[in-house]
Structures are given as structure tokens and as C-alpha cells.
C-alpha positions in Angstrom: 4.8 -73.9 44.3 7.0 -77.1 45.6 9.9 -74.8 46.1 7.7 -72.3 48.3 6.3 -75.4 50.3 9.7 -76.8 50.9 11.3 -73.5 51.9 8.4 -73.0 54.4 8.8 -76.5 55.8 12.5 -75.8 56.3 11.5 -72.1 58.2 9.2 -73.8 60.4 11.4 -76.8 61.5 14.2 -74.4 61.9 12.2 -72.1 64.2 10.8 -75.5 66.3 14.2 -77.0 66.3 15.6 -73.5 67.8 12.7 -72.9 70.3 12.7 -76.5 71.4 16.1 -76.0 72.1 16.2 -72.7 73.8 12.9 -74.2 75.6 14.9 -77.3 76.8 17.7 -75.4 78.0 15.7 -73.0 80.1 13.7 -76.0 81.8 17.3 -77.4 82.1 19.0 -74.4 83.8 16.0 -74.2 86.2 15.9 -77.5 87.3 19.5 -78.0 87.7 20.5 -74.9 88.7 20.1 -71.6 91.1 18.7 -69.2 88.7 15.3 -71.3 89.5 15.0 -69.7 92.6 12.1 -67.7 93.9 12.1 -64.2 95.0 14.0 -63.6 98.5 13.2 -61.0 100.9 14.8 -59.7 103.9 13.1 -61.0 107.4 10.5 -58.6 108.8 11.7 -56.8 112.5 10.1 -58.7 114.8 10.9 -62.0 112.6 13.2 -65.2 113.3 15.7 -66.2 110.2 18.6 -68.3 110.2 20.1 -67.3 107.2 22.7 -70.8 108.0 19.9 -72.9 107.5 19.3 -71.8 103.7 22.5 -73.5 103.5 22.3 -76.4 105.8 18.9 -77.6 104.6 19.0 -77.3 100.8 16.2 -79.4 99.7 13.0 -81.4 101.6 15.1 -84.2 101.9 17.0 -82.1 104.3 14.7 -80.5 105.8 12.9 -83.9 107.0 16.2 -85.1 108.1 17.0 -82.2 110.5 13.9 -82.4 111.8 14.2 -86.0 112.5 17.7 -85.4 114.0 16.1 -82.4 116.7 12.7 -85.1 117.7 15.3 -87.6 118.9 14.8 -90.6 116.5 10.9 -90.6 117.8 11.5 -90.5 121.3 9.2 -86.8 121.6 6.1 -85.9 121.5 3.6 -84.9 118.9 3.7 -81.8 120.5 7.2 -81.4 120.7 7.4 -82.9 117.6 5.1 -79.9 116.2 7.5 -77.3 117.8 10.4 -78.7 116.4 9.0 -79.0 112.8 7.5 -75.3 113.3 11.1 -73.7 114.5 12.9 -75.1 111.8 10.0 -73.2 109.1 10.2 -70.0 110.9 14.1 -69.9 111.3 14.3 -70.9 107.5 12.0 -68.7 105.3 11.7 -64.8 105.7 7.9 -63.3 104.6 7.8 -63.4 100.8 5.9 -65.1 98.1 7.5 -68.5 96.4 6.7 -68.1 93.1 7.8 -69.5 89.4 10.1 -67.3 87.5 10.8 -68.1 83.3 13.9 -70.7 84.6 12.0 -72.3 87.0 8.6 -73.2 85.3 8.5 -71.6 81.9 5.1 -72.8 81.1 3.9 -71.0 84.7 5.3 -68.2 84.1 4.0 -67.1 80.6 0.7 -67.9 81.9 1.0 -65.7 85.0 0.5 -62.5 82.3 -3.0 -64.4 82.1 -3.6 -64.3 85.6 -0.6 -63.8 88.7 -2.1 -66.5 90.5 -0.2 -69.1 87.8 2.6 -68.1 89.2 2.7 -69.2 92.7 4.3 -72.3 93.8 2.4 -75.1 95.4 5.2 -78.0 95.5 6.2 -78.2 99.2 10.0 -79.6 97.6 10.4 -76.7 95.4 9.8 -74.4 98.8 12.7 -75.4 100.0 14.9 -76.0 97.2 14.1 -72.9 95.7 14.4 -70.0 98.2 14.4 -68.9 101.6 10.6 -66.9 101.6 7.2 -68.3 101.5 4.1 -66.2 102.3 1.3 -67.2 104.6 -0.1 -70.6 102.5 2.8 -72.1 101.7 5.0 -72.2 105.1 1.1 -73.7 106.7 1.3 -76.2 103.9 4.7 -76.8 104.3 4.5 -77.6 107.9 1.3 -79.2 107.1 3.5 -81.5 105.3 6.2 -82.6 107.9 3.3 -83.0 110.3 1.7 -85.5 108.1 5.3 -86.9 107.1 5.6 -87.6 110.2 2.3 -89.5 111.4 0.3 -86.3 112.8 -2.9 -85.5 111.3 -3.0 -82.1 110.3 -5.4 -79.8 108.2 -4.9 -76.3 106.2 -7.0 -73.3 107.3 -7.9 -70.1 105.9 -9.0 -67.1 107.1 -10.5 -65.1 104.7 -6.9 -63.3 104.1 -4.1 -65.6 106.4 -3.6 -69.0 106.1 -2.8 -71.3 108.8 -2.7 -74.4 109.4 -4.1 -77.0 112.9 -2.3 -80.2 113.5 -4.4 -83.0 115.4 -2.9 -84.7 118.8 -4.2 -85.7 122.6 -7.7 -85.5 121.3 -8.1 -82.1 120.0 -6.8 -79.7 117.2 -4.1 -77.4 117.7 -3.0 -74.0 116.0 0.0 -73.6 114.1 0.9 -69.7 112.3 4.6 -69.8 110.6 4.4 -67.1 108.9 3.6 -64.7 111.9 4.9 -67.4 114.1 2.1 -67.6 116.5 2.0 -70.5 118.6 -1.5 -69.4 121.0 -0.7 -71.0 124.2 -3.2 -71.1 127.4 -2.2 -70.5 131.1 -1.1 -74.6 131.2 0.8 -74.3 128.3 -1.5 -76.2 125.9 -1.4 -75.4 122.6 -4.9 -73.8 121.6 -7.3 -74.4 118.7 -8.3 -71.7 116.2 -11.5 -72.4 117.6 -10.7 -71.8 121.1 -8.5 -68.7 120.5 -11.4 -66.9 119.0 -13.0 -67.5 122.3 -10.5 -66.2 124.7 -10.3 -62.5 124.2 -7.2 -61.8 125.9 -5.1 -64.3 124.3 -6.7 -63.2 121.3 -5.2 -60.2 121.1 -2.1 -61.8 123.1 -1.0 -63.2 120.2 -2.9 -61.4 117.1 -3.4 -58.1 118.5 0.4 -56.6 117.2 -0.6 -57.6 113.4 -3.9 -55.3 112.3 -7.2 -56.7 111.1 -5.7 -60.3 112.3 -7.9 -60.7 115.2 -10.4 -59.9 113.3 -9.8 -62.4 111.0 -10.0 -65.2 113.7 -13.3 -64.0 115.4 -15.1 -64.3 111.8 -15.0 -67.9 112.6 -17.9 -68.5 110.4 -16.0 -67.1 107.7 -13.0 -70.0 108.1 -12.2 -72.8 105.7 -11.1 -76.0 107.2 -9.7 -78.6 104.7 -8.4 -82.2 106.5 -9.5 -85.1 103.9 -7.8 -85.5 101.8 -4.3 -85.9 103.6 -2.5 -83.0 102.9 -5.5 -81.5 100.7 -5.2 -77.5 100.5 -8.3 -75.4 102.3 -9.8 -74.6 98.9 -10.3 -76.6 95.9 -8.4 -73.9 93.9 -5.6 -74.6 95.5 -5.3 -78.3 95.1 -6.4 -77.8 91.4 -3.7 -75.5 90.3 -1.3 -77.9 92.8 -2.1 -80.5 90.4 -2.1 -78.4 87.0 1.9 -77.2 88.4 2.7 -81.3 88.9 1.3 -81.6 85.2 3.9 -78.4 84.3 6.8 -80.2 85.4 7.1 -82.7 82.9 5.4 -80.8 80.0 8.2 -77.8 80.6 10.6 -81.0 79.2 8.1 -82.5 77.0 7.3 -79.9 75.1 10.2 -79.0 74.0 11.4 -82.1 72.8 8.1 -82.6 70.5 9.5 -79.1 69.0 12.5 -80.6 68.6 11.6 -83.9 67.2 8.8 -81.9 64.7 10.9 -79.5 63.3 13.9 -82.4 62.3 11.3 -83.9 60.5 9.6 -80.8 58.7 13.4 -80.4 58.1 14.2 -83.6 56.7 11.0 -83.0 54.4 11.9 -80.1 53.3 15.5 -81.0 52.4 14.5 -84.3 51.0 14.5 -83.9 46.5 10.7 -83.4 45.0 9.7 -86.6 43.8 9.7 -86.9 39.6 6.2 -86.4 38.3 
């Protein structure tokens, strides 16, 4: 009966030694390397992409710093400052959701066979660093993100099927779409709310009127979720839930590993250890 015990110890802290291990290495390789990239897709027709940029700007870091380098250390804007942050998203991701793959968020990714929705990055850094497409949410977050980085107020919309996102300067709010890189502008040049968009019929359909259902979308203004507090808070709770939940992720797609690791030396040292004299 000792024997069987001891041999069983020794099979389990062999198999949590070797998972740990294999665990660890795949948190490793997608941390530290390329194979934790997301899914890349080819630009649309009608869409801007840079494909020199995936190069230039590697990370958020970067990102921030070219952005900094086109605003003229501070001298534009906030609504030159918005344009600036806007054509560097459009001329850097293609159409395509960011999402976890095993290397890049093991944890994530086994649970996306529970639901997709796991799947789906949140983390504005791992945007960047891990791909060149985003779909609708994530480049609005993203440029959320600058815009907040860099002093301007700015709040995440959705639409009931698009996401957007409205940046706040000279007294009013102010649409921003970087994924079909709309920029609604009026006959002065003034960058137009959501709000007033869905008023203005013609510039409606302008600007929304070559992608189907999406003017639709914006006339159903009662249908719209506006999120601005907190800073840099997602239009629904989900959202900032499973943000948070992917934050957690990071460090357990380490952690847990190494509690494999450290378990199964001891049920090994147990096992290997003589059977005391009775």
C-alpha cells in the first residue's frame, strides 16, 4: 500500500513538474517573443495601412513617442493633437480582431472554448506589441487612450454593433471612428459630435452612408452607450470586467506554473524519500 502511495506521488509530481514546465515555457515564448502575436489581416480597399509603421512603432511606448514627435513637443492643438493621434491608428492597424492565441495568454485561450469572448484582447500595450489589426473596440479604446495620455478627456461609445469613441475639447464632444476612419466634419471644419451627426442627414450619410446599416446605427441614438468616468473606463461594464480578469491573467499564466513546478518537486521528494520504520 506504501509502495502504491509513493509511486502515485512520484506520477503526479512528474506530470506537475512537466506541465509546469511546458506551461512556463509557453507563457515565456509569448511574452518574449513573436509567436504572441494576434491574427493579421490584409487592409480593406478603401482602407489606409502603413505596413512601415508595424515596424517603426513596435510597442506603446513607441507609439506615444511618435505621436509626441508629429504634435510638436505640445505646441498643437487638442484638435490637431486628436488628428495626429487618429492618423497614426488608422495608418497602423488593418480591420481584424486582436485576440489571445495559446502563446500569448494560455489561460485566455483555453477558456475561449468556454466562450470566444475570453479571447479578445483588452490591453491597449498588447495592441500594439502584438499585431497590426484591431476591430472596431479596440482601435476607439486605443485612441481613447493617447487622448487621455495626453490630457484630453475622452469617452468610449457604442452603438449597438460599432464602437467609437468622442474626445472632449473647446467645450463640446467630438467624434472619432478608426476603424472606418470617419472623422464627421461640418461646413467650418469642426469636428462633429455623435450627437450632432445623427442630426444632420446629409453628413449622415456623408460619411456613414458607404458602410450598410451604419447610419442606422447612429440615428438609434437612444440605443447608444456613453462611458466617460471612469478615465479610460470601457462603454460597458463587461468590458472593463473582463479588462481586469486579462490584467489578473498576466501574472497567473507565470504563476501558475511555477506552483506546478514547486508541487510536484515536493510530491517528488516524498515520494523518493525511504518509508519510515514502523
Amino acid at each position: 500500500m506504501i509502495s502504491f502511495t509513493l509511486k502515485t506521488r512520484g506520477l503526479l509530481g512528474g506530470l506537475s513538474v512537466l506541465l509546469g514546465i511546458c506551461l512556463l515555457g509557453i507563457a515565456a515564448i509569448g511574452e518574449w517573443t513573436p509567436l504572441g502575436g494576434g491574427v493579421n489581416d490584409s487592409k480593406r480597399d478603401w482602407e489606409r495601412f502603413d505596413p512601415a509603421l508595424v515596424t517603426q512603432v513596435r510597442d506603446y511606448a513607441a507609439m506615444v513617442k511618435q505621436a509626441d514627435v508629429k504634435m510638436e513637443a505640445g505646441k498643437a492643438t487638442d484638435a490637431a493633437k486628436m488628428q495626429v493621434m487618429f492618423d497614426l491608428i488608422t495608418d497602423r492597424f488593418t480591420h481584424n480582431e486582436a485576440q489571445h492565441n495559446l502563446a500569448s495568454n494560455w489561460i485566455l485561450y483555453l477558456a475561449g472554448y468556454v466562450h470566444p469572448v475570453f479571447r479578445h484582447m483588452w490591453n491597449p500595450d498588447r495592441f500594439v506589441s502584438q499585431g497590426y489589426s484591431l476591430l472596431c473596440d479596440q482601435s476607439s479604446y486605443l485612441l481613447l487612450h493617447l487622448a487621455e495620455a495626453h490630457g484630453i478627456k475622452s469617452r468610449h461609445v457604442g452603438l449597438q454593433g460599432h464602437v467609437v469613441m468622442e474626445a472632449w475639447y473647446e467645450g463640446d464632444w467630438h467624434l472619432y471612428d478608426p476603424d472606418l476612419e470617419v472623422i464627421p466634419l461640418d461646413e467650418t471644419g469642426k469636428v462633429l459630435s455623435l450627437d450632432d451627426l445623427a442630426r444632420n442627414e446629409t453628413l449622415l450619410q456623408k460619411y456613414y452612408g458607404p458602410h450598410p446599416r451604419m447610419a442606422d446605427l447612429v440615428r438609434n441614438r437612444a440605443n447608444h452607450l456613453y462611458m466617460s468616468t471612469p478615465a479610460q473606463a470601457r462603454f460597458e461594464w463587461k468590458g472593463n470586467v473582463l479588462a481586469l480578469l486579462e490584467k489578473v491573467t498576466e501574472v497567473l499564466k507565470f504563476l501558475i506554473p511555477g506552483v506546478m513546478i514547486l508541487v510536484g518537486l515536493r510530491l517528488l521528494r516524498r515520494a523518493s524519500s525511504p518509508a519510515p520504520v514502523v
